[in-house]
SERO-4910 file (N, C-alpha, C, O; in steps of 0.05 Angstrom, whole numbers):
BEGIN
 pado doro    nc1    nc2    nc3   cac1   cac2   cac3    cc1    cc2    cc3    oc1    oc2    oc3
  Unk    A   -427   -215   -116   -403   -201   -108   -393   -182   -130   -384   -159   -129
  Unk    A   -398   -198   -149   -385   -167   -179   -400   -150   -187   -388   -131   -197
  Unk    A   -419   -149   -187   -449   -122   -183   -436   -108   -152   -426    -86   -154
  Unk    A   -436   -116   -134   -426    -99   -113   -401    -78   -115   -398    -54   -110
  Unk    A   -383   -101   -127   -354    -83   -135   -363    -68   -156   -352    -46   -156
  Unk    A   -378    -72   -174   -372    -48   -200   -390    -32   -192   -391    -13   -208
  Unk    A   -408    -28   -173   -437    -11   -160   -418      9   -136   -424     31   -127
  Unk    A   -401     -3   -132   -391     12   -110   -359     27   -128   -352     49   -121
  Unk    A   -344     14   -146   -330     34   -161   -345     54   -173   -336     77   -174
  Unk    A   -369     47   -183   -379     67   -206   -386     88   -184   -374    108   -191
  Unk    A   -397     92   -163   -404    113   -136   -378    127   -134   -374    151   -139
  Unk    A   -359    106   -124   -337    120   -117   -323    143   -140   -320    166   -132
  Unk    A   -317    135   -165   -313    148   -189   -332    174   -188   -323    197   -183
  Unk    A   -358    169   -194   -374    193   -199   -372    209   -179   -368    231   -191
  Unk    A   -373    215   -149   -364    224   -137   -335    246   -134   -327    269   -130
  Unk    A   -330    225   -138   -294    235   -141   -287    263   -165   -274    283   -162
  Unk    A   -306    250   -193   -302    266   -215   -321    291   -216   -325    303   -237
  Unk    A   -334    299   -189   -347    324   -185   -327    348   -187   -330    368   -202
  Unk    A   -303    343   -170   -283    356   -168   -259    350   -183   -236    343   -177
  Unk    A   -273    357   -211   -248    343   -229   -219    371   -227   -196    363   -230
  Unk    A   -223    397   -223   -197    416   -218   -185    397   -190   -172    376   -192
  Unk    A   -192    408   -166   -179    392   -151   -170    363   -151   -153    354   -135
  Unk    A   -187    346   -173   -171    326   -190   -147    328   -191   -130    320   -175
  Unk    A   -147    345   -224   -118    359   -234   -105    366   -216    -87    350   -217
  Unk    A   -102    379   -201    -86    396   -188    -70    378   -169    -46    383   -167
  Unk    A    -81    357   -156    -78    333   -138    -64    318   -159    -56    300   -144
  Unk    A    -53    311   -188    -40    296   -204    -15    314   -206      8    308   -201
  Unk    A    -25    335   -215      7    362   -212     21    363   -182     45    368   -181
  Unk    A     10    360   -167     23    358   -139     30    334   -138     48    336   -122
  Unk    A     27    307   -144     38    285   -145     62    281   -157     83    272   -147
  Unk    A     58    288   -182     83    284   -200    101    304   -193    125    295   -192
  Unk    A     97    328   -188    122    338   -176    134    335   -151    158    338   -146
  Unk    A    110    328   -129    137    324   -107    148    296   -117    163    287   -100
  Unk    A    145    279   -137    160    253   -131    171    256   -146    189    239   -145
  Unk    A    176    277   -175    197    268   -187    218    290   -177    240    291   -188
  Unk    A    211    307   -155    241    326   -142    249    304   -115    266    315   -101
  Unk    A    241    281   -107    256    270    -96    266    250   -111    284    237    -99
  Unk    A    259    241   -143    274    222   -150    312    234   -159    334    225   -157
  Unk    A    302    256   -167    316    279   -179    341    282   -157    364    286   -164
  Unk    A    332    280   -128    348    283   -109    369    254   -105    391    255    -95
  Unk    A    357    231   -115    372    204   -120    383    201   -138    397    180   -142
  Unk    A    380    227   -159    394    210   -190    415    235   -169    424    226   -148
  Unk    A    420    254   -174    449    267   -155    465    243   -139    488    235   -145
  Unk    A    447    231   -115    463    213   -110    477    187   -124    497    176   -116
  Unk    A    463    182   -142    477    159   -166    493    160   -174    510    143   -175
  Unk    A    493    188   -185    515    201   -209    545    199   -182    569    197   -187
  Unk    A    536    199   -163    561    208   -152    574    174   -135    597    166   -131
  Unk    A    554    164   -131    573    146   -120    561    116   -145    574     96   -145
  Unk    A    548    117   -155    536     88   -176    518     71   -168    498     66   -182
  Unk    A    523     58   -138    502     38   -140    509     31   -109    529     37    -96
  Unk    A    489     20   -103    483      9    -70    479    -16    -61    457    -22    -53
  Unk    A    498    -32    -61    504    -60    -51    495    -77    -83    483    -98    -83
  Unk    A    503    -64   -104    496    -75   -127    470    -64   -139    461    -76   -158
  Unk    A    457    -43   -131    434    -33   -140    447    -12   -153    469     -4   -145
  Unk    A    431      1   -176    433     18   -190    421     47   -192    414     51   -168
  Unk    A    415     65   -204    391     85   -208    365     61   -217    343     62   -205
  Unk    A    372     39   -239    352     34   -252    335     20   -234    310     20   -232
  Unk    A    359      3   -218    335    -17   -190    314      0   -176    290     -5   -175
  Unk    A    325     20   -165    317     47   -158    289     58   -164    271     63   -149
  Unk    A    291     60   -191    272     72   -201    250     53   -202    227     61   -195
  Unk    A    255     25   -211    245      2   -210    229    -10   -180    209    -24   -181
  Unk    A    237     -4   -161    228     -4   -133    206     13   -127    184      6   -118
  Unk    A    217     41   -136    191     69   -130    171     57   -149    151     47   -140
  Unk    A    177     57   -172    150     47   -192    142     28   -181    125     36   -165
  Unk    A    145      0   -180    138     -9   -167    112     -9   -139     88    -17   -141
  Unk    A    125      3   -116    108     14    -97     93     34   -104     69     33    -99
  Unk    A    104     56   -116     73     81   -121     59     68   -141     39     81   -146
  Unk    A     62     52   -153     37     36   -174     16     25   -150     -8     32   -147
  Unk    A     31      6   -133     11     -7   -123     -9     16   -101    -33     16    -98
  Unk    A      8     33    -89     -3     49    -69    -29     68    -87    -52     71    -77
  Unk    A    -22     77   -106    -41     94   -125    -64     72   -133    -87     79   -131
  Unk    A    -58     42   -141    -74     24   -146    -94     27   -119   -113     42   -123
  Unk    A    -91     17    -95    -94     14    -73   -112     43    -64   -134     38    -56
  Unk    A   -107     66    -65   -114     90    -56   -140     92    -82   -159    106    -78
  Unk    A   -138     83    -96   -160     88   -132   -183     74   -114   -203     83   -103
  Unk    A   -173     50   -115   -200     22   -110   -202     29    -87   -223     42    -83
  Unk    A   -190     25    -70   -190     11    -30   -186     27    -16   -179     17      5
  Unk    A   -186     57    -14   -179     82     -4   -191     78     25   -181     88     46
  Unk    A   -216     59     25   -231     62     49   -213     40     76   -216     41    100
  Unk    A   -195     25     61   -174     11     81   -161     39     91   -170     45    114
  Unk    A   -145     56     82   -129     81     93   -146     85    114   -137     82    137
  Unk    A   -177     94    108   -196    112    116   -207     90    152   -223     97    168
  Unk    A   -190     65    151   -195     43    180   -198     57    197   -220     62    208
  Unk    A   -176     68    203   -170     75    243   -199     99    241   -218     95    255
  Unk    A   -199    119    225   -219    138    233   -241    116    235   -245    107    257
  Unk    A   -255    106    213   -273     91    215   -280     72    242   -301     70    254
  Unk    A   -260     62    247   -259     50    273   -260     67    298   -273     57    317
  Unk    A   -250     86    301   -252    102    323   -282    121    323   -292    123    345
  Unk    A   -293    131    308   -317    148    310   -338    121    302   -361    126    296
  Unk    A   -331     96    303   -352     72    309   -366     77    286   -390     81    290
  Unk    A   -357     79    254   -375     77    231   -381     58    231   -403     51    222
  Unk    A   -358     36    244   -363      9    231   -380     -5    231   -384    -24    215
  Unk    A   -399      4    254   -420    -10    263   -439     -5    233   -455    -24    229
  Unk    A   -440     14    217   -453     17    190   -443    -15    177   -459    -32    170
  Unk    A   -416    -18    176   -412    -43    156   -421    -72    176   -425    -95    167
  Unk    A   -423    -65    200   -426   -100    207   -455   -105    202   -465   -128    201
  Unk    A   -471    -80    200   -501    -91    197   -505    -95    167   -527   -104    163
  Unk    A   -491    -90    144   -492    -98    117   -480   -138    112   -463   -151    124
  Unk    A   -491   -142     97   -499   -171     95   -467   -172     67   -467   -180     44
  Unk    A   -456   -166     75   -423   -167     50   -396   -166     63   -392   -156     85
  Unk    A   -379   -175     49   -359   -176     63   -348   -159     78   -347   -138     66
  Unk    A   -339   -157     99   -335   -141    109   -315   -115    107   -318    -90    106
  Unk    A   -289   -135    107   -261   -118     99   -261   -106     64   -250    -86     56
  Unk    A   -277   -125     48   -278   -112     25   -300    -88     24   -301    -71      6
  Unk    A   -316    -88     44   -340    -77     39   -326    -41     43   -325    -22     28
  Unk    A   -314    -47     75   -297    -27     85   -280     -3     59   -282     21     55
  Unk    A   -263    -28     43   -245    -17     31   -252     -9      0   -237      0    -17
  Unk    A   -275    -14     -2   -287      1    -30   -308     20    -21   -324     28    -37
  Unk    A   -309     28      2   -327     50      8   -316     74      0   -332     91     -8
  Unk    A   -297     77      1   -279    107    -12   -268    102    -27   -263     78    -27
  Unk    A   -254    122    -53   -238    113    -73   -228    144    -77   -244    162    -76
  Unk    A   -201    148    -82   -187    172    -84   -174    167   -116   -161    148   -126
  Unk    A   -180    186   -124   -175    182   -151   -145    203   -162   -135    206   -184
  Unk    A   -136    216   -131   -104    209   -140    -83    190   -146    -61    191   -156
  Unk    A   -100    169   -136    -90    141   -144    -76    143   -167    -51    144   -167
  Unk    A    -95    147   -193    -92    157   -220    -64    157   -220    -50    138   -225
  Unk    A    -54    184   -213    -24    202   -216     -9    175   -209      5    161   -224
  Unk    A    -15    171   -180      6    143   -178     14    123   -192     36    111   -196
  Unk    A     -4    122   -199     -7     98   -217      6     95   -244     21     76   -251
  Unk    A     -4    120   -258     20    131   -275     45    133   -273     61    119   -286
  Unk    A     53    157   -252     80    160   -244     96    127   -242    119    124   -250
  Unk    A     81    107   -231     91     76   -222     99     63   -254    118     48   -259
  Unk    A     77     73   -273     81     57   -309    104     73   -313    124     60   -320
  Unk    A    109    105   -309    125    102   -320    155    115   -317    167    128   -334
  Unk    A    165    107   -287    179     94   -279    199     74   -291    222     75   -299
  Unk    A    177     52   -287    186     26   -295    201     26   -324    223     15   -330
  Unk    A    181     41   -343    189     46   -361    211     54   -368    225     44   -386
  Unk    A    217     73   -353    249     93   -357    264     74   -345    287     75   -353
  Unk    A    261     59   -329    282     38   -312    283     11   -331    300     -4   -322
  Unk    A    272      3   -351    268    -17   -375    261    -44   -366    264    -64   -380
  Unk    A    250    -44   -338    242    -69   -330    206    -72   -332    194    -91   -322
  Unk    A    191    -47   -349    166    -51   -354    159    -74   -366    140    -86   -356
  Unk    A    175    -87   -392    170   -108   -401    180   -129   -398    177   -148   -413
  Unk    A    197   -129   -371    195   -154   -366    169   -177   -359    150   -169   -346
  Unk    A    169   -207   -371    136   -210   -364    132   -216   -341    108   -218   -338
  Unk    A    145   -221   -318    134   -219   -290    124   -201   -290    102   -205   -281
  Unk    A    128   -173   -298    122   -149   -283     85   -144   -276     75   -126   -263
  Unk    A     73   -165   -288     44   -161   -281     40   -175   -257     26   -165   -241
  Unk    A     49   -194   -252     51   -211   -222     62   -196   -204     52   -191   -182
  Unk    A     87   -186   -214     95   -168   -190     81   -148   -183     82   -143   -159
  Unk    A     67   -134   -199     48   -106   -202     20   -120   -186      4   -103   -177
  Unk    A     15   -145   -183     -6   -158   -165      0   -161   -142    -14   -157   -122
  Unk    A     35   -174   -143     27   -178   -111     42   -147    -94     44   -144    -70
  Unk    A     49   -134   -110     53   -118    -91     26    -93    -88     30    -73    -75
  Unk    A     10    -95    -97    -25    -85    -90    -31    -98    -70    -36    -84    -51
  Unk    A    -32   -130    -64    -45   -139    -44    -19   -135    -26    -27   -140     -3
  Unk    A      1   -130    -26     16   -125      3      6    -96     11     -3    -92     33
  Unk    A      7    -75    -10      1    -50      3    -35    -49     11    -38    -29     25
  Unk    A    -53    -58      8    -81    -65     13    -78    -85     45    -96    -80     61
  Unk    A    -59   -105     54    -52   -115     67    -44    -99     91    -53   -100    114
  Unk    A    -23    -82     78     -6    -62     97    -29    -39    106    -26    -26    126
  Unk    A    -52    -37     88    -70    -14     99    -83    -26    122    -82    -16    145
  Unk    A    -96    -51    117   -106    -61    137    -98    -73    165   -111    -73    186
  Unk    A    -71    -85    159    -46    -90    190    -58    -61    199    -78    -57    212
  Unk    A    -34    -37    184    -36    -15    203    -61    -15    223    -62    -22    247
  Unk    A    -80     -6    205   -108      3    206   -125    -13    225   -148     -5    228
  Unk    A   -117    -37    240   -129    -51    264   -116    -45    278   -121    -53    301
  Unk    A    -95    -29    275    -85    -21    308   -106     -2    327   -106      1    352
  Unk    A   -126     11    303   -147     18    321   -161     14    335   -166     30    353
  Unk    A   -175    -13    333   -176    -28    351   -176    -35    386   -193    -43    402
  Unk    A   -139    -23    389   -131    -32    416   -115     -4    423    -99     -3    442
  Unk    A   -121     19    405   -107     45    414   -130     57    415   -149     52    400
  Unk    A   -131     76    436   -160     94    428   -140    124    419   -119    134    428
  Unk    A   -158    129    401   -142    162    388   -128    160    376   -120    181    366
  Unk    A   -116    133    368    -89    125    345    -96    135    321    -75    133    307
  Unk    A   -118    149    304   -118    162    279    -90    171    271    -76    161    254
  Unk    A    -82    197    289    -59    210    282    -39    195    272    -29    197    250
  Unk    A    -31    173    295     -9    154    298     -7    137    277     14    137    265
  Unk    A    -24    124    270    -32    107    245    -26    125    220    -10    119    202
  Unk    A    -42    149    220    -31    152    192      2    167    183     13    170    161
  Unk    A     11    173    212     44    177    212     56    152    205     75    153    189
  Unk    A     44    119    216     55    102    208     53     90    179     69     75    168
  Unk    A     31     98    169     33     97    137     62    108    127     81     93    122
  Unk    A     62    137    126     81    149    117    110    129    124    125    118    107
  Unk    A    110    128    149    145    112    154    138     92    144    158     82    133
  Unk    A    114     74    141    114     54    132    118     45    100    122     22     91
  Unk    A    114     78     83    121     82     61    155     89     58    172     76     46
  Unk    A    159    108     70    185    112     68    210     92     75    233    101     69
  Unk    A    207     67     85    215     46     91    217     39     64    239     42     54
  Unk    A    191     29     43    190     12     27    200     32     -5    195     26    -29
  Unk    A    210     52      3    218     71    -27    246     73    -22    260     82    -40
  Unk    A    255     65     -3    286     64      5    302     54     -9    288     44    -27
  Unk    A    332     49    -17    348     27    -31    338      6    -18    360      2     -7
  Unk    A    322    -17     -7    324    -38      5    357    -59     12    365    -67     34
  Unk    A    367    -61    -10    391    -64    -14    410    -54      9    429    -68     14
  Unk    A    406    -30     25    424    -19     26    420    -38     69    437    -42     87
  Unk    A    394    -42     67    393    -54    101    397    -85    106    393   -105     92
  Unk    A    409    -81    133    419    -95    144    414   -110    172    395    -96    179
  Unk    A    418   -126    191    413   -125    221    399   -129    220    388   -145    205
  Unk    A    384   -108    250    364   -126    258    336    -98    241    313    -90    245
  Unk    A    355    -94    227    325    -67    211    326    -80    188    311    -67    172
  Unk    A    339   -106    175    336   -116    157    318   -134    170    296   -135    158
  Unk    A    321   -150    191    302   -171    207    272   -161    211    251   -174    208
  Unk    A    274   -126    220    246   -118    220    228   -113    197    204   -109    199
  Unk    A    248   -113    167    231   -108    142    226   -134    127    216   -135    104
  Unk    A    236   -161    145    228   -180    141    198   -196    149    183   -213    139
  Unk    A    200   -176    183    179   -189    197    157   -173    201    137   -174    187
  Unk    A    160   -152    230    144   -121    236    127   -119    210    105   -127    203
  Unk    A    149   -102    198    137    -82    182    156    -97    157    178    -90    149
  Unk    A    139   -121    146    155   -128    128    151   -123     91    142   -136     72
  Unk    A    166    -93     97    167    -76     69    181    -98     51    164   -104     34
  Unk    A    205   -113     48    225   -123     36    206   -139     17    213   -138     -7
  Unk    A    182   -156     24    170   -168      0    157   -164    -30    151   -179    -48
  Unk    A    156   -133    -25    139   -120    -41    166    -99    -55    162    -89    -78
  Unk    A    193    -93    -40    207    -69    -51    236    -83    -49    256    -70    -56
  Unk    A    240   -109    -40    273   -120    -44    268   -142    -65    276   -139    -89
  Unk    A    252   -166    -56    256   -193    -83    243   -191   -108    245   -206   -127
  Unk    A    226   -163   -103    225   -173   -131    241   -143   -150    239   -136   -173
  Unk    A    252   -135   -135    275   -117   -156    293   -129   -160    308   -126   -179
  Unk    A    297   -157   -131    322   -172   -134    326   -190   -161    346   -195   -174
  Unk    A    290   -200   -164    285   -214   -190    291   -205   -221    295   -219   -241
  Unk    A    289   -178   -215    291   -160   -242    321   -156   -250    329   -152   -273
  Unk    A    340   -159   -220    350   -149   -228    382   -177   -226    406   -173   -225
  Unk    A    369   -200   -226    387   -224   -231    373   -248   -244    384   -269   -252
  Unk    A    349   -241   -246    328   -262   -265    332   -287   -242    333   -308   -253
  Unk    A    332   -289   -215    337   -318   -201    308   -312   -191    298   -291   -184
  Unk    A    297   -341   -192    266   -336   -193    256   -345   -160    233   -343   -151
  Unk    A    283   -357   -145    279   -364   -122    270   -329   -101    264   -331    -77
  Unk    A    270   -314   -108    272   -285   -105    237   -276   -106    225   -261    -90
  Unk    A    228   -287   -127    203   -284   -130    187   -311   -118    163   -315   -125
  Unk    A    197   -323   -106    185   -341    -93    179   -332    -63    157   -335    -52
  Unk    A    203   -321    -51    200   -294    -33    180   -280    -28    168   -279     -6
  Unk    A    176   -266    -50    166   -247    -50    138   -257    -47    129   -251    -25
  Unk    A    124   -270    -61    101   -294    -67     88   -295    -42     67   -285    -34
  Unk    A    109   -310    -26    100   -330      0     99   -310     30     84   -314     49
  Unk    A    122   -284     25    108   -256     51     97   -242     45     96   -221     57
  Unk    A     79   -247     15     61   -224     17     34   -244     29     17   -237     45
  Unk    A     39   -272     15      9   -280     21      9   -282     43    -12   -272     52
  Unk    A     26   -293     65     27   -289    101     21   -259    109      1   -254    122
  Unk    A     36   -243    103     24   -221    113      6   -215    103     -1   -197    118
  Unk    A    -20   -217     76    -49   -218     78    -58   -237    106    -71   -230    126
  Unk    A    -46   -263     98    -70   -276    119    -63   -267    154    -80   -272    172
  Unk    A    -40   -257    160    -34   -244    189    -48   -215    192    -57   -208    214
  Unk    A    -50   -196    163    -72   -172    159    -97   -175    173   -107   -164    193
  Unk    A   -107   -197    154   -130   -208    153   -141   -209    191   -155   -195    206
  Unk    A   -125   -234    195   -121   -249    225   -126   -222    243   -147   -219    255
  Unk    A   -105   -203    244   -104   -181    261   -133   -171    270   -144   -171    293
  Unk    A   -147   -159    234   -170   -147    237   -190   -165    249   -207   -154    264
  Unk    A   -192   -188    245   -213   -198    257   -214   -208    291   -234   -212    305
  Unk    A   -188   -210    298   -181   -207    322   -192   -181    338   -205   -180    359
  Unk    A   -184   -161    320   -193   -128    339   -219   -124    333   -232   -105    342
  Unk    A   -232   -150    311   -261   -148    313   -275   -156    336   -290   -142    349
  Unk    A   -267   -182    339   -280   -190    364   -276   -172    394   -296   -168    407
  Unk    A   -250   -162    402   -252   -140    415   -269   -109    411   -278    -93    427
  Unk    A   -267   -108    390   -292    -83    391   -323    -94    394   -341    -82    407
  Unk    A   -325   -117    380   -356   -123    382   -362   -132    418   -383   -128    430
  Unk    A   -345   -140    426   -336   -150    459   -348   -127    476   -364   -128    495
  Unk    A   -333   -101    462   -330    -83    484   -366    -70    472   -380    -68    492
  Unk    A   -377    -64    455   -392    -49    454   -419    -70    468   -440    -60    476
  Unk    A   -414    -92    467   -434   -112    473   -438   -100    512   -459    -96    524
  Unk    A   -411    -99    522   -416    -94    548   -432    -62    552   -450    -55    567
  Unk    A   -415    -47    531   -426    -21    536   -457    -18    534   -471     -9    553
  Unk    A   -468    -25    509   -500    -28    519   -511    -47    535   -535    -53    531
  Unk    A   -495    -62    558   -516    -66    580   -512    -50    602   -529    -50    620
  Unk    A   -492    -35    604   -484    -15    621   -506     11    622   -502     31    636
***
């Protein structure tokens, strides 16, 4: 299994670094659209302070946070994003005849090495927000990779049982990002109930800023226990819409 993973990063990398300008250029376009929307939150800070007890610094602490893991996630596992197409133009049938895991096999097939920028932009973030050295922050910096690697793959079986969902899926990335860069703090109802459950951003972008930002460790216990359910409900999904695809193509070639 670790000859596979470093055989299939080292591909992905060399690849990637053919086009090292469009590299660069893809890190300069990163960092600036995100730091003119952070720019657009510190305005709002300055003017009213803080959001149900959150700060600029929680804030900043949250975005870092999530674009670390998403840039982590997009570096290594790009080929989770890359699901619904894969699923819909039937690549997959390439991975079920390979003798390796499957979902990992999937998600190290591509690697986008804007990740990089993310990833950065996420260090240093945190940094300016002064919760980099806190020592959770490497646990937290773990589990919120496997929620967003999780979250690629939920989405990404909706292909599965939609035909043509490409478009739709990757619109739902986006809201599904813009959900989790939010104040968290600031929701409530039943859209706090849905970032608990649905689309449950809150594990990866509310307890553990909540952690940072009251040291109560029951917070990161939270966080812990819906990321690892929503892996194993990820997980569950995809192999569910496995058996329906393998179902349906089984009938199609006797047809």
């Amino acid at each position: 299994m670790s000859s596979f993973l470093t055989s299939a990063l080292k591909a992905n990398f060399r690849l990637s670094f053919r086009f090292r300008l469009a590299f660069l250029s893809t890190l300069v376009i990163i960092f600036m659209k995100q730091i003119f929307f952070l720019i657009t939150w510190s305005f709002f800070f300055n003017k009213y302070k803080s959001i149900h007890g959150w700060d600029f610094s929680e804030m900043l602490a949250m975005y870092g946070i999530v674009t670390f893991a998403i840039g982590f996630v997009e570096l290594f596992f790009y080929g989770l994003k890359d699901l619904p197409r894969i699923i819909e133009t039937h690549q997959i049938d390439i991975f079920l005849l390979q003798p390796k895991n499957l979902i990992l096999n999937i998600a190290l097939s591509k690697g986008n090495l804007g990740g990089i920028g993310e990833m950065l932009l996420g260090v240093f973030l945190l940094a300016y927000s002064q919760h980099l050295y806190s020592l959770m922050i490497p646990f937290i910096l773990s589990g919120a990779i496997l929620f967003i690697f999780s979250l690629y793959l939920y989405l990404g079986s909706i292909a599965f049982f939609l035909k043509n969902s490409t478009g739709f899926i990757y619109e739902l990335y986006q809201n599904a990002t813009i959900v989790a860069t939010q104040p968290n703090s600031a929701y409530s109802g039943l859209f706090w109930m849905f970032t608990l459950t649905i689309l449950p951003t809150a594990y990866v972008s509310y307890f553990p800023v909540e952690y940072l930002r009251t040291g109560m460790w029951i917070h990161l216990l939270y966080a812990f226990l819906g990321i690892v359910v929503f892996f194993a409900i990820a997980c569950g999904l995809f192999r569910f819409g496995l058996k329906q695809y393998e179902s349906g193509s089984a009938m199609a070639h006797r047809f």
